[in-house]
OpenMM code with the backbone's topology and positions (N, CA, C; nanometers):
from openmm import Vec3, app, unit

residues = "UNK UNK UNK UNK UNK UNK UNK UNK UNK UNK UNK UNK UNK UNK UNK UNK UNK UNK UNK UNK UNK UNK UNK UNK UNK UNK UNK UNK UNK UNK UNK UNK UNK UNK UNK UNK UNK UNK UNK UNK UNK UNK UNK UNK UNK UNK UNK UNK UNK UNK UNK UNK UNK UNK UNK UNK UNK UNK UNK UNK UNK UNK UNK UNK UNK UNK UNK UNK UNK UNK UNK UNK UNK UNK UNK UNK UNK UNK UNK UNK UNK UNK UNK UNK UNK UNK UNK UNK UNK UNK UNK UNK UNK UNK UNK UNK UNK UNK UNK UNK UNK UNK UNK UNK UNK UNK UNK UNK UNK UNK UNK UNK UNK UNK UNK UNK UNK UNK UNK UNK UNK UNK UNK UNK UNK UNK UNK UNK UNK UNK UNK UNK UNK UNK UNK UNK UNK UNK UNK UNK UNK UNK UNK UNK UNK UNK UNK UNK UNK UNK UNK UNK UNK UNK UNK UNK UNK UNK UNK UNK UNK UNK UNK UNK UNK UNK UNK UNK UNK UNK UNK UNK UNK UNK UNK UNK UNK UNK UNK UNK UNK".split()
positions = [
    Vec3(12.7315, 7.4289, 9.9142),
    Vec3(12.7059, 7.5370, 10.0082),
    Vec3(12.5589, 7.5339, 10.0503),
    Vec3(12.5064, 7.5716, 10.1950),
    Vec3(12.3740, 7.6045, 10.2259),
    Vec3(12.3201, 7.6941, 10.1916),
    Vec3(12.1940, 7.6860, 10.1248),
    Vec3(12.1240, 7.7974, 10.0554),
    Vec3(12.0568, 7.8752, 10.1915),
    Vec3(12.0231, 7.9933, 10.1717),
    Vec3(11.9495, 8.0831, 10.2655),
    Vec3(11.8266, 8.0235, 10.3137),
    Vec3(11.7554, 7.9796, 10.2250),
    Vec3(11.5990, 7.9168, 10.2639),
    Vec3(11.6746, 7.7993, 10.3765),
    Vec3(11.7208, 7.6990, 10.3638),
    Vec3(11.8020, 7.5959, 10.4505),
    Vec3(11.8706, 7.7140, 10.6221),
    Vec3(11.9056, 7.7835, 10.6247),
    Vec3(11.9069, 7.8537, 10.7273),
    Vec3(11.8292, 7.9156, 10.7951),
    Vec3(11.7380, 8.0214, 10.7135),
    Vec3(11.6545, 8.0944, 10.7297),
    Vec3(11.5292, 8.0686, 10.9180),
    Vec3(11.4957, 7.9730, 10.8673),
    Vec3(11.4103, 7.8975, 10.9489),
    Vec3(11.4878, 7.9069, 11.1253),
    Vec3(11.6202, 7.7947, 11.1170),
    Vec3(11.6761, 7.7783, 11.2160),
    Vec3(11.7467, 7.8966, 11.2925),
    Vec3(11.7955, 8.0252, 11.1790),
    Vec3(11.8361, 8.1628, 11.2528),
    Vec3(11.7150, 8.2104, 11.2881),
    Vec3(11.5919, 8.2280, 11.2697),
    Vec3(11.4764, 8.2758, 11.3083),
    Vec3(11.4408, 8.2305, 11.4416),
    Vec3(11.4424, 8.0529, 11.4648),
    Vec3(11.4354, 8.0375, 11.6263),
    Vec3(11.5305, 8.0597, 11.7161),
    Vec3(11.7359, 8.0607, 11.6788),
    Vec3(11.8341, 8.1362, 11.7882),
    Vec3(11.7576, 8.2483, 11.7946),
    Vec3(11.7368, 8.3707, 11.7040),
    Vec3(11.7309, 8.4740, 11.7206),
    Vec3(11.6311, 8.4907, 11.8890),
    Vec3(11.4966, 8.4173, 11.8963),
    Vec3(11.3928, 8.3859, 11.9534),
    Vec3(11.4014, 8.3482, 12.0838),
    Vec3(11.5517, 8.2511, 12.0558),
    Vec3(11.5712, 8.1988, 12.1945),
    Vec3(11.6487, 8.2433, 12.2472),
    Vec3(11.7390, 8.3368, 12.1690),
    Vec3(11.8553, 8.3556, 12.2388),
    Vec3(11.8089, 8.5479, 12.3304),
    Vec3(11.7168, 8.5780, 12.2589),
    Vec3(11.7216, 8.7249, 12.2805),
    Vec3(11.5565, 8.7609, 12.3162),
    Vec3(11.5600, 8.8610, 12.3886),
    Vec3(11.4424, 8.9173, 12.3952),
    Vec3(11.4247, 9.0982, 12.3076),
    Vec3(11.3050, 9.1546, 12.3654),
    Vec3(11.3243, 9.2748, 12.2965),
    Vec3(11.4295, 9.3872, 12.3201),
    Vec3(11.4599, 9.3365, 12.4638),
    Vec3(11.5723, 9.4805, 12.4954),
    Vec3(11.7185, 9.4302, 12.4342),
    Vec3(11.7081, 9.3126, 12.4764),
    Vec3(11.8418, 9.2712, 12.4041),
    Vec3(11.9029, 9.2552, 12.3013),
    Vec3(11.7464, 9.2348, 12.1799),
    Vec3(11.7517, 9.2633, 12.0257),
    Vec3(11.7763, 9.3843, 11.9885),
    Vec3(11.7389, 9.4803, 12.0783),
    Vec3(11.7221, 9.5967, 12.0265),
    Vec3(11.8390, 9.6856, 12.0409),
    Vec3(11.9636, 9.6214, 12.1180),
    Vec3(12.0879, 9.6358, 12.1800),
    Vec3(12.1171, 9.6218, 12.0485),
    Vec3(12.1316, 9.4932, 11.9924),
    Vec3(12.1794, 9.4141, 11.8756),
    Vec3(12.1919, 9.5212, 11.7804),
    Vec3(12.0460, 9.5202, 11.7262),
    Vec3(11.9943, 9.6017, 11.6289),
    Vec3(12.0945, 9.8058, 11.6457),
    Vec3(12.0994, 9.7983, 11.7396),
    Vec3(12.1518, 9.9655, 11.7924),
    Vec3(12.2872, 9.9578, 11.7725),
    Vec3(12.3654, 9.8686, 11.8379),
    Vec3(12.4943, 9.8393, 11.8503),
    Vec3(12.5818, 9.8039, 11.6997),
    Vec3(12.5199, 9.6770, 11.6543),
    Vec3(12.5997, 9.6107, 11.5433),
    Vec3(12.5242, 9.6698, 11.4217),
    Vec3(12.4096, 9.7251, 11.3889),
    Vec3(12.3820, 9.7456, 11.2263),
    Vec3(12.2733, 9.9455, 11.2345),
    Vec3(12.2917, 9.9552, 11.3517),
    Vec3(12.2590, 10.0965, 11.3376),
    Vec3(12.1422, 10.1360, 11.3169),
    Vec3(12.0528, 10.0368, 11.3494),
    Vec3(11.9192, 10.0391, 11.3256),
    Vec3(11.8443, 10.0493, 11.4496),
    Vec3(11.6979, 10.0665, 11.4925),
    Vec3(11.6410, 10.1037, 11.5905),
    Vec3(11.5195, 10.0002, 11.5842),
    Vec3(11.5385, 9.9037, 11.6582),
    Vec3(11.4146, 9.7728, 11.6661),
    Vec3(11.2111, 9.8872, 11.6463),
    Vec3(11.2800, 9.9608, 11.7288),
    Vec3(11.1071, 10.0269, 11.7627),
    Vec3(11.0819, 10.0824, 11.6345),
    Vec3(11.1853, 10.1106, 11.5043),
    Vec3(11.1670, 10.1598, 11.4080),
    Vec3(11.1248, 10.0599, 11.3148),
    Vec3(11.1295, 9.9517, 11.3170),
    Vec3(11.1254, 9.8241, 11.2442),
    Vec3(10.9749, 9.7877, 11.2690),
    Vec3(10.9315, 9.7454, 11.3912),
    Vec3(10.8677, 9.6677, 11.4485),
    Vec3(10.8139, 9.7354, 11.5903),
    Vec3(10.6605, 9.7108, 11.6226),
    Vec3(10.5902, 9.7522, 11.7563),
    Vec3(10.5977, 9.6140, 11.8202),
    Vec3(10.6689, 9.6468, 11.9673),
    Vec3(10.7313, 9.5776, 12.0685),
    Vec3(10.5569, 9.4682, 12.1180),
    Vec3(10.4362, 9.5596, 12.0312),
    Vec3(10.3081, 9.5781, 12.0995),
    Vec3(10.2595, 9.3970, 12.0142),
    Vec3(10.3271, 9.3904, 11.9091),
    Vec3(10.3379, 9.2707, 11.7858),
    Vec3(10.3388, 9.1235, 11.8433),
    Vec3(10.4496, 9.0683, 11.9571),
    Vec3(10.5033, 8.9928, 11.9644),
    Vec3(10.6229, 8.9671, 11.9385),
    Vec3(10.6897, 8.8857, 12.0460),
    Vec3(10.8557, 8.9063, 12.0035),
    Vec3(10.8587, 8.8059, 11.8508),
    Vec3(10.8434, 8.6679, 11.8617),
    Vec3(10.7863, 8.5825, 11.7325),
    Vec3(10.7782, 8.7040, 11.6094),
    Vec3(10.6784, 8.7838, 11.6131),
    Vec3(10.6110, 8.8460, 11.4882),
    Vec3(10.7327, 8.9146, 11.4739),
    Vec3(10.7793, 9.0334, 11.5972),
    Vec3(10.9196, 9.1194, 11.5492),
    Vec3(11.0211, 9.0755, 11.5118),
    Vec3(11.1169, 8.9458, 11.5407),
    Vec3(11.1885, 8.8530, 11.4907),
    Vec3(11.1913, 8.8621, 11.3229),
    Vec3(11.0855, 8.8120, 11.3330),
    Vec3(11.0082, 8.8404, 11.1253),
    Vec3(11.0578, 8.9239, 11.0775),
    Vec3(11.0019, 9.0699, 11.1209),
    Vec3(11.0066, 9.2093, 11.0786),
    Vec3(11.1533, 9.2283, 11.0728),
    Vec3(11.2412, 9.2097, 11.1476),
    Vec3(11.3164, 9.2355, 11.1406),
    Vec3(11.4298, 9.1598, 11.0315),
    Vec3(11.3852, 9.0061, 11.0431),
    Vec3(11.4855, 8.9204, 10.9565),
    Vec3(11.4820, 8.9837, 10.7935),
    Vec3(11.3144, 9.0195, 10.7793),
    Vec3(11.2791, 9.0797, 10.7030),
    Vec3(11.2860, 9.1695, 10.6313),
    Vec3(11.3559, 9.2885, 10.6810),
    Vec3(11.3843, 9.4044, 10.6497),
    Vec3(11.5485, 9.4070, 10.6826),
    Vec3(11.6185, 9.3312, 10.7336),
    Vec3(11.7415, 9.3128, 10.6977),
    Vec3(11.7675, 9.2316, 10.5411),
    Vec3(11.6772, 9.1726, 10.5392),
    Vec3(11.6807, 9.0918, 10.3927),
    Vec3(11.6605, 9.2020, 10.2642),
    Vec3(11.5391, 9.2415, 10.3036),
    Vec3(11.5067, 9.3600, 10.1928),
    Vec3(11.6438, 9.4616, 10.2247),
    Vec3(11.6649, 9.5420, 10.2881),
    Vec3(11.7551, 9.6107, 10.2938),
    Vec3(11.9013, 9.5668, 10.3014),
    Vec3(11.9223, 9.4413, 10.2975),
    Vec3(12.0554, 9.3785, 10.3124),
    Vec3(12.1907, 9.4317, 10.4022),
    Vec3(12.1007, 9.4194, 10.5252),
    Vec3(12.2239, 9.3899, 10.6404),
    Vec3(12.1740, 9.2882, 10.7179),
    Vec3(12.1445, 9.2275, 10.6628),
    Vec3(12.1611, 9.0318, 10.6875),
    Vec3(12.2450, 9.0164, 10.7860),
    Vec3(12.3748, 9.0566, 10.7201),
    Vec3(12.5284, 9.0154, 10.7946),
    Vec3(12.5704, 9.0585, 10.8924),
    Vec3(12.5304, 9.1848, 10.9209),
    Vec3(12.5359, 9.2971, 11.0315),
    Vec3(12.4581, 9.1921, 11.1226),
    Vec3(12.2945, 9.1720, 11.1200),
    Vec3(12.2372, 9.1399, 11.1902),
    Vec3(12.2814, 8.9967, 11.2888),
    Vec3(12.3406, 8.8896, 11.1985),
    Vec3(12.3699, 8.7560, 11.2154),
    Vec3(12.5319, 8.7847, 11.2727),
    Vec3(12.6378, 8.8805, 11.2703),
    Vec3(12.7017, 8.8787, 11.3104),
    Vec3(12.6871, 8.9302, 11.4445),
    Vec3(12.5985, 9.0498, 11.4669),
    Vec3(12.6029, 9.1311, 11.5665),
    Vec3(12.5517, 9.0320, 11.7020),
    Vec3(12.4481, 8.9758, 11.6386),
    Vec3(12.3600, 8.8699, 11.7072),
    Vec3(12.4594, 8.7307, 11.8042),
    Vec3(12.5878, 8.6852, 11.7191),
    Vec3(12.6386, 8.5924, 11.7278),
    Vec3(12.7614, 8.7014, 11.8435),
    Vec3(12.7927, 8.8310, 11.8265),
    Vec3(12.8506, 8.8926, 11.9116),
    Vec3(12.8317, 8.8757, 12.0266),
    Vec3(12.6694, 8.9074, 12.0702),
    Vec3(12.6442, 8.9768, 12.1625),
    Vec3(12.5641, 8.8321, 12.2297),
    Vec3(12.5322, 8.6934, 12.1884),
    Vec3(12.5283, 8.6041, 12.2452),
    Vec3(12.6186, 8.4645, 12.1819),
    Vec3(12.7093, 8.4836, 12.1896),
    Vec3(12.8459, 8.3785, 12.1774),
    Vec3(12.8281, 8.2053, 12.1709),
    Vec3(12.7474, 8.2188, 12.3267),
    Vec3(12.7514, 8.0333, 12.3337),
    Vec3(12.6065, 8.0447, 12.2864),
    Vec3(12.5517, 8.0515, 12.2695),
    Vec3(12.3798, 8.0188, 12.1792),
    Vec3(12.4194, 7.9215, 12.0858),
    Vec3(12.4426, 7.7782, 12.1256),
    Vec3(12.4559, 7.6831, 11.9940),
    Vec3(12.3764, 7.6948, 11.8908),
    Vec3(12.2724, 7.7658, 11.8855),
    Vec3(12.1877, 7.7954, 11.7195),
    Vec3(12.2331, 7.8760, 11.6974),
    Vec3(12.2709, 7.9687, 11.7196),
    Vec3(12.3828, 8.0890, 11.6730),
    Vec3(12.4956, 8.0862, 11.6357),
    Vec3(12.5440, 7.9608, 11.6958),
    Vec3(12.7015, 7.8982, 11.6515),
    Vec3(12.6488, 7.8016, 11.5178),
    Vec3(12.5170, 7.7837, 11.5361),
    Vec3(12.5197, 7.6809, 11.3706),
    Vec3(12.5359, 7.7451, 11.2460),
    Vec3(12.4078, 7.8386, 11.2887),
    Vec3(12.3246, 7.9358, 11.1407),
    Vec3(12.4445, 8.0311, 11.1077),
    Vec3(12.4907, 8.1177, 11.1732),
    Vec3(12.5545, 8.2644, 11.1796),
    Vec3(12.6987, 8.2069, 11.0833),
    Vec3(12.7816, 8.1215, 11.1275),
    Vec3(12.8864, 8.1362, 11.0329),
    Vec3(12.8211, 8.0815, 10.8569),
    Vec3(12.7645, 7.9806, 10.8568),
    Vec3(12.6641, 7.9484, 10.7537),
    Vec3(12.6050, 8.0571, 10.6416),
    Vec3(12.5476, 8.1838, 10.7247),
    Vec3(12.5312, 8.3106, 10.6571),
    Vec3(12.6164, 8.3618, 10.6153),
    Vec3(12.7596, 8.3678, 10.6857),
    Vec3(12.8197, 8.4824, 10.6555),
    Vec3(12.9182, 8.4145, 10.5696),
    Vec3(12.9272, 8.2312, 10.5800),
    Vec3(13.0175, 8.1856, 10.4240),
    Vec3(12.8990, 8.2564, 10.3192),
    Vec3(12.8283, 8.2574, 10.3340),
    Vec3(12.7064, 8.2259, 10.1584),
    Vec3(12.7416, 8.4103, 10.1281),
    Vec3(12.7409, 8.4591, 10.2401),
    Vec3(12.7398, 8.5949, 10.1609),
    Vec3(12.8983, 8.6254, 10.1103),
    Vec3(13.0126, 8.5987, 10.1562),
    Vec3(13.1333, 8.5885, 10.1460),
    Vec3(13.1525, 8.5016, 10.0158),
    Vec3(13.0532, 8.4350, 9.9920),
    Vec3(13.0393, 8.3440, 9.8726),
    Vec3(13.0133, 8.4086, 9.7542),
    Vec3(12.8490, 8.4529, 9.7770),
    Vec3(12.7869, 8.5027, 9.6323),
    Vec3(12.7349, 8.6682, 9.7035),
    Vec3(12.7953, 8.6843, 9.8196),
    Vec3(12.7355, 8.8429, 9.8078),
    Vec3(12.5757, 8.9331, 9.8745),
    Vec3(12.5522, 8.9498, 9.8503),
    Vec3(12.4028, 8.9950, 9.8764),
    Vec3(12.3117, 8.8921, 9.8641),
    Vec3(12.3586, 8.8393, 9.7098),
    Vec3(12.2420, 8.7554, 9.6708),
    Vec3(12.2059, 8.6199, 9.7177),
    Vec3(12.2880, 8.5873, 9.8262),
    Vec3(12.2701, 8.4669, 9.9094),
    Vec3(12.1589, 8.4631, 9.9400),
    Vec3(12.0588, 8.5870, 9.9940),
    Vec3(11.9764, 8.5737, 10.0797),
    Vec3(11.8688, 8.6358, 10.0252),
    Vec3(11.8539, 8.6871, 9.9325),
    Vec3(11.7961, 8.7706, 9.8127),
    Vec3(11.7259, 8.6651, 9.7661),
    Vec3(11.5823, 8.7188, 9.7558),
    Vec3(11.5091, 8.6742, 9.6562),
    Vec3(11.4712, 8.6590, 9.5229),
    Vec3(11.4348, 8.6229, 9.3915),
    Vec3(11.4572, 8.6385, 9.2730),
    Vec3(11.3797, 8.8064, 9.2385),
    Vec3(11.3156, 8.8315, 9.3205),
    Vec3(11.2536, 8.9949, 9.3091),
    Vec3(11.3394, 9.0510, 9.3179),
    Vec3(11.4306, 9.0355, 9.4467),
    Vec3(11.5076, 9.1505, 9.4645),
    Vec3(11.6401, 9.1569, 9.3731),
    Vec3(11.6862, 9.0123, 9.3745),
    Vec3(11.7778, 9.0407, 9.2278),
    Vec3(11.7581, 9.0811, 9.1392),
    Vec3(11.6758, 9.0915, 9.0530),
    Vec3(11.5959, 9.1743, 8.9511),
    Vec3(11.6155, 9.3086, 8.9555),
    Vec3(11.5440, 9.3447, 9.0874),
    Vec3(11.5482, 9.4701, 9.1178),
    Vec3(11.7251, 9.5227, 9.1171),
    Vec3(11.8003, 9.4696, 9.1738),
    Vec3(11.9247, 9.5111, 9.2289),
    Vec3(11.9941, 9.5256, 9.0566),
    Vec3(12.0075, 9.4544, 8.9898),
    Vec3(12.0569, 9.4186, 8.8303),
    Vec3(11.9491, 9.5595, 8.7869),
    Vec3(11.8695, 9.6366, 8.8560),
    Vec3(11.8315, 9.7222, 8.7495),
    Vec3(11.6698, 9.6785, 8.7126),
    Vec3(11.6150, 9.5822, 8.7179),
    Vec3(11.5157, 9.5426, 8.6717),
    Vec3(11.3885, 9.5609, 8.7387),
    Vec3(11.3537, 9.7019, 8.8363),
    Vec3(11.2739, 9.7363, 8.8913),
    Vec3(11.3152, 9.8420, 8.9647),
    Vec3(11.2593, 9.9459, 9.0010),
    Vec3(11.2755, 10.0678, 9.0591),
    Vec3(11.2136, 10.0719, 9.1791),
    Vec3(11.2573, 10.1224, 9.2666),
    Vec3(11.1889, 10.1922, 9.3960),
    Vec3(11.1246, 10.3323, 9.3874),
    Vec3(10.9576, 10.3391, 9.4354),
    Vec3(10.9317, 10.5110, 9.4228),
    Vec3(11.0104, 10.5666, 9.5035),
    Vec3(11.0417, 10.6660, 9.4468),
    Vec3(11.0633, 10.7830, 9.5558),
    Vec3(10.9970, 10.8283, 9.6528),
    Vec3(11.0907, 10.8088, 9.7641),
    Vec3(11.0603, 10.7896, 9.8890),
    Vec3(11.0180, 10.9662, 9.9341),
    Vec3(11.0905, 10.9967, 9.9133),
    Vec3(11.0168, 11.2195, 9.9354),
    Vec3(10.9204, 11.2420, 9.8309),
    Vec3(10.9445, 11.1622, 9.7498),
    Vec3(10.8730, 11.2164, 9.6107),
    Vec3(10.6533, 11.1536, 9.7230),
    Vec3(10.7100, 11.0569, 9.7278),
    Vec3(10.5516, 10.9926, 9.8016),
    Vec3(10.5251, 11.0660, 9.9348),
    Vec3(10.6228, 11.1408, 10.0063),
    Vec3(10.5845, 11.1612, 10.1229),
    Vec3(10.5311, 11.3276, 10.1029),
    Vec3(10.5993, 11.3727, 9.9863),
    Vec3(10.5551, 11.5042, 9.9456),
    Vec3(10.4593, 11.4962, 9.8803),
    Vec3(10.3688, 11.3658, 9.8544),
    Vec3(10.2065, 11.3720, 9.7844),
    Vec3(10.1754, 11.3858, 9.8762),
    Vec3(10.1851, 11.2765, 9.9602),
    Vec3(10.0534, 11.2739, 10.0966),
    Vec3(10.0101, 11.4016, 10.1513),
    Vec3(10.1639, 11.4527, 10.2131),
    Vec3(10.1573, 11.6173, 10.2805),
    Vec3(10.0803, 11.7013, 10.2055),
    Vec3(10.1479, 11.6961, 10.0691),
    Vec3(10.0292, 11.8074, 9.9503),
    Vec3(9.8949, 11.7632, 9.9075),
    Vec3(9.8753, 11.6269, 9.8966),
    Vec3(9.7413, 11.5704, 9.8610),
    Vec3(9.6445, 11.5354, 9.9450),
    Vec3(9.6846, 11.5316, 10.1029),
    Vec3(9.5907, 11.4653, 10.1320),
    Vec3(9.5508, 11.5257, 10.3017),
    Vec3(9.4250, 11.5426, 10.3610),
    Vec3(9.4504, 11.5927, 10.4494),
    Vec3(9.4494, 11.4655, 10.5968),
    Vec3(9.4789, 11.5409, 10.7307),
    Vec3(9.4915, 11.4326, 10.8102),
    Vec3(9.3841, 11.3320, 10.8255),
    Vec3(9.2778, 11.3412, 10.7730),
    Vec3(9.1692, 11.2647, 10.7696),
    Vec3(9.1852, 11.1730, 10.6522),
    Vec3(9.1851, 11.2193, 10.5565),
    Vec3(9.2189, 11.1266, 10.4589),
    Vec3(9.3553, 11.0320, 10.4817),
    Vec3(9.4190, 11.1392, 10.5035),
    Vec3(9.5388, 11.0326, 10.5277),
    Vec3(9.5452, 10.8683, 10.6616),
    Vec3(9.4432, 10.9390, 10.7918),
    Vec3(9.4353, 10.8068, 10.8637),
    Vec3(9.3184, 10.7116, 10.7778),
    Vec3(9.2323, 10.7519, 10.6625),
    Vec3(9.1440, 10.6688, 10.6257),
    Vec3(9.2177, 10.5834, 10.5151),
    Vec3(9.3423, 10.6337, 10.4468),
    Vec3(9.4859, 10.5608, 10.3770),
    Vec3(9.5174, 10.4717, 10.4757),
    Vec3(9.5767, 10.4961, 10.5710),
    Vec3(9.6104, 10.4095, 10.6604),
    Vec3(9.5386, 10.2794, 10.6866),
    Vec3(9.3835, 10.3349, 10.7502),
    Vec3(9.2862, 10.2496, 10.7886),
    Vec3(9.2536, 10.1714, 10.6438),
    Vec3(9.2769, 10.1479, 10.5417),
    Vec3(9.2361, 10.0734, 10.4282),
    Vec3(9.3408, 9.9722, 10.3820),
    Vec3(9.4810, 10.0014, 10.4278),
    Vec3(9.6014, 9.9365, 10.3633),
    Vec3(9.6674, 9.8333, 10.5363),
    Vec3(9.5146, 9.8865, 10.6621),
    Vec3(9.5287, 9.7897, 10.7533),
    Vec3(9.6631, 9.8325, 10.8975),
    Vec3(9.6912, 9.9427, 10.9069),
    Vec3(9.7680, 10.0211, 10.9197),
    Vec3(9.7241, 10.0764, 11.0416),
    Vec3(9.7344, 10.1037, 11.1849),
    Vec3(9.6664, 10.1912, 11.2581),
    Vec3(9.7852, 10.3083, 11.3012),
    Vec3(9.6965, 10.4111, 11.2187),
    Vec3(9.7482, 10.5722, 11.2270),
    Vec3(9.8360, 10.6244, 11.3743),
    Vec3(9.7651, 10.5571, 11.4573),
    Vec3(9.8122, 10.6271, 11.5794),
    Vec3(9.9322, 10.5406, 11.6202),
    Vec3(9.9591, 10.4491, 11.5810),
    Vec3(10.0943, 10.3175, 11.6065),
    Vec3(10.1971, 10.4531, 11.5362),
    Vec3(10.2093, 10.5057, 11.4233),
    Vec3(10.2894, 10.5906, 11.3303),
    Vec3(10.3625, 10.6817, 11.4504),
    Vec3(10.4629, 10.7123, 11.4472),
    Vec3(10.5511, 10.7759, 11.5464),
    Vec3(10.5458, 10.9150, 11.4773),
    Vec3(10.5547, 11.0402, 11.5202),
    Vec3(10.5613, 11.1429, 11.5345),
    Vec3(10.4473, 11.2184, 11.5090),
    Vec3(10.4432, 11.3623, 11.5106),
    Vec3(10.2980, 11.4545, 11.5667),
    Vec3(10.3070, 11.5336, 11.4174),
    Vec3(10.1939, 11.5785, 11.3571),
    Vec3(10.1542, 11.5903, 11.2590),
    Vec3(10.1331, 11.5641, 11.1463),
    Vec3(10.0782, 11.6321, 11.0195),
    Vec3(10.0649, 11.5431, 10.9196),
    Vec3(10.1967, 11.5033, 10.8534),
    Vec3(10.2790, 11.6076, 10.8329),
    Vec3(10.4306, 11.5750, 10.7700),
    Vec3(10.4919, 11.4213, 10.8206),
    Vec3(10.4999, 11.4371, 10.9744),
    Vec3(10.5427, 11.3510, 11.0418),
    Vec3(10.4649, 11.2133, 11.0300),
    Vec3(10.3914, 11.2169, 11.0325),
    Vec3(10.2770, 11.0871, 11.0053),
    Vec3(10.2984, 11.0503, 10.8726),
    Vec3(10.2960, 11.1369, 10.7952),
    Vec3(10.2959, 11.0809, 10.6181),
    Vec3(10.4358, 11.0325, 10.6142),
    Vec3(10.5864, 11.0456, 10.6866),
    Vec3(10.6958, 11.0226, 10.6636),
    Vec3(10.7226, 10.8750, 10.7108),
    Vec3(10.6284, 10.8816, 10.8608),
    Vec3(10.6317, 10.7673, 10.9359),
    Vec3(10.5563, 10.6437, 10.8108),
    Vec3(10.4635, 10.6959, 10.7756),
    Vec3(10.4123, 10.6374, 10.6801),
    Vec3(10.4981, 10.5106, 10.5957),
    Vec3(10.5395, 10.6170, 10.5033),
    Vec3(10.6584, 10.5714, 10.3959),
    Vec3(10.8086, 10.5387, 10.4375),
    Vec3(10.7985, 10.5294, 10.5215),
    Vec3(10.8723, 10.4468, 10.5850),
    Vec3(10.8530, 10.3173, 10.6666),
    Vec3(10.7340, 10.2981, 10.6860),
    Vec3(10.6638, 10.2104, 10.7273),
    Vec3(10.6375, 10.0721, 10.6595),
    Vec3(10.5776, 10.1506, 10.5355),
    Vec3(10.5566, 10.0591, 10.4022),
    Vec3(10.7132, 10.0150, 10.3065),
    Vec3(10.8055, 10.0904, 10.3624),
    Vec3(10.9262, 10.0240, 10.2766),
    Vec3(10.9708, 9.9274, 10.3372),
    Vec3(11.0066, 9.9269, 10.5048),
    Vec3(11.0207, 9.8276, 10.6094),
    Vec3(10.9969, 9.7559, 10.5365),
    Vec3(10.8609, 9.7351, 10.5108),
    Vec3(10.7587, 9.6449, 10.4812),
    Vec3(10.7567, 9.5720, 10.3493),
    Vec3(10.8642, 9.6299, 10.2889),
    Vec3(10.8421, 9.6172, 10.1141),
    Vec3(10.7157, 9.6410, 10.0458),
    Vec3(10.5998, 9.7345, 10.1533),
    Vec3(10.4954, 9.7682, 10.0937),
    Vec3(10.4926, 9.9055, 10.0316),
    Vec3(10.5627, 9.9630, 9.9527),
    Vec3(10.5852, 10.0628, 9.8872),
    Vec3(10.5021, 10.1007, 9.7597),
    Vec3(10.4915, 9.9565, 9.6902),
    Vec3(10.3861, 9.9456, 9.5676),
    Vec3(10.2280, 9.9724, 9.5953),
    Vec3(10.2181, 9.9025, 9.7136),
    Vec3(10.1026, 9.8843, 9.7648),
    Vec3(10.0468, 10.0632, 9.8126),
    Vec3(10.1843, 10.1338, 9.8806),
    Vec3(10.1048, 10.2449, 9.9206),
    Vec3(10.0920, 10.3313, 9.7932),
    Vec3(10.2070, 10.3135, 9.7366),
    Vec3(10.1798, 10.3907, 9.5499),
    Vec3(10.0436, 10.3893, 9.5143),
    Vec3(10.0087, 10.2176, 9.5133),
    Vec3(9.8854, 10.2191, 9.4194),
    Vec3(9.7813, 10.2468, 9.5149),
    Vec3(9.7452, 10.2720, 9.6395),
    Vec3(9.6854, 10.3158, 9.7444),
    Vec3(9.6488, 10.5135, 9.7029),
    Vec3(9.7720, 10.5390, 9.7035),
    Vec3(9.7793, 10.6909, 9.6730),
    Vec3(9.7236, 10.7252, 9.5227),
    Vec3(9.7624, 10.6552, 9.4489),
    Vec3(9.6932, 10.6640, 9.2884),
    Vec3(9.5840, 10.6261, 9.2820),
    Vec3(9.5121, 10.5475, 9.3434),
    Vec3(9.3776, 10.5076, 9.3433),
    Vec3(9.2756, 10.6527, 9.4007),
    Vec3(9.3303, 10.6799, 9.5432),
    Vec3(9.2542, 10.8307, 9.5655),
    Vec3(9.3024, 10.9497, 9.4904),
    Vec3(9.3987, 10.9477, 9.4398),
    Vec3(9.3805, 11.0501, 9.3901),
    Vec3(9.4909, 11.0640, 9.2436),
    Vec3(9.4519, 10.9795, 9.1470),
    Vec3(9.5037, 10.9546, 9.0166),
    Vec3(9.6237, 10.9696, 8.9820),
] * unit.nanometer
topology = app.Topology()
chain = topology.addChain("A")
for resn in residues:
    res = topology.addResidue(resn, chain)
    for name in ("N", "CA", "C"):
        topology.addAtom(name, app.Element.getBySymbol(name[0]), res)
C-alpha cells in the first residue's frame, strides 16, 4: 500500500492546479463543512493556503472529506484521479492513522492531551487586557488585526482557534504561562 508521505506531496500540487481560492473554498464549504477564510488568510498565498489547509485536515482528520470533496468537484484533474483514490484506500485500510503522524497517534491512543480550548480562552479574557493580549499575539508572530471579530472576547477566541488550526496550542499555553504563571 502507499504510505501518506508518498502522496502527500503530489495531492498538494492537484489541489494547486486544479483549484483556486473561490473554488477551494466551495470545496472546503460544500464537502467537509469547513470555511477556507477560517483556516487560512486568502492575503497568504494560494501555495501557503493549500498547506494550511492539507494541514489542518490532517491534524483534525478530515483528510477524506477534503480529497473526496476535491475529486467531486473537479473529476477529470488527472492528479486528482491519481492521489484521491490512493487516500481514501489507506484510510479504508488503517483508518485515521494513514495520514497521522507518530504525535498524533500518541495523542489519539491517549498519550497526550489537548488544553482546553474555553478553559484558555477564559484566561486571556480574565487575564489579560487588549493590549497585552495584541503584545501575545505580536510575540508568538501573529498579527492581531488579521484575528476576525470585534473585541477582546472575540479576539482571544479567534485567537485559540487560530493556534489549534495551527497545532500551535502548546505554544500559546506556554506563551500564556510565561506572562502570567
Amino acid at each position: 500500500m502507499t504510505e501518506w508521505n508518498e502522496i502527500r506531496r503530489p495531492f498538494r500540487e492537484a489541489l494547486i492546479s486544479g483549484f483556486n481560492w473561490n473554488s477551494l473554498s466551495l470545496v472546503l464549504r460544500y464537502h467537509c463543512d469547513r470555511r477556507l477564510d477560517r483556516i487560512t488568510a486568502q492575503s497568504a498565498g494560494f501555495d501557503s493556503n493549500v498547506d494550511e489547509v492539507i494541514e489542518d485536515a490532517v491534524r483534525n482528520g478530515w483528510l477524506e472529506k477534503l480529497a473526496q470533496g476535491a475529486l467531486d468537484e473537479n473529476e477529470r484533474h488527472s492528479g486528482l484521479n491519481a492521489t484521491v483514490p490512493l487516500i481514501l484506500a489507506g484510510v479504508e485500510a488503517e483508518g485515521k492513522t494513514f495520514y497521522q503522524d507518530e504525535k498524533q497517534k500518541g495523542e489519539a491512543s491517549g498519550g497526550g492531551a489537548e488544553p482546553d480550548l474555553q478553559a484558555m480562552h477564559q484566561r486571556l479574557v480574565d487575564e489579560f487586557n487588549i493590549e497585552e493580549l495584541q503584545d501575545l499575539c505580536f510575540a508568538m508572530g501573529i498579527d492581531y488585526e488579521e484575528l476576525s471579530g470585534a473585541g477582546k472576547s472575540a479576539k482571544a477566541r479567534e485567537l485559540v482557534l487560530y493556534m489549534q488550526r495551527r497545532g500551535r496550542l502548546g505554544e500559546l499555553n506556554e506563551a500564556i504561562r510565561a506572562k502570567r504563571g
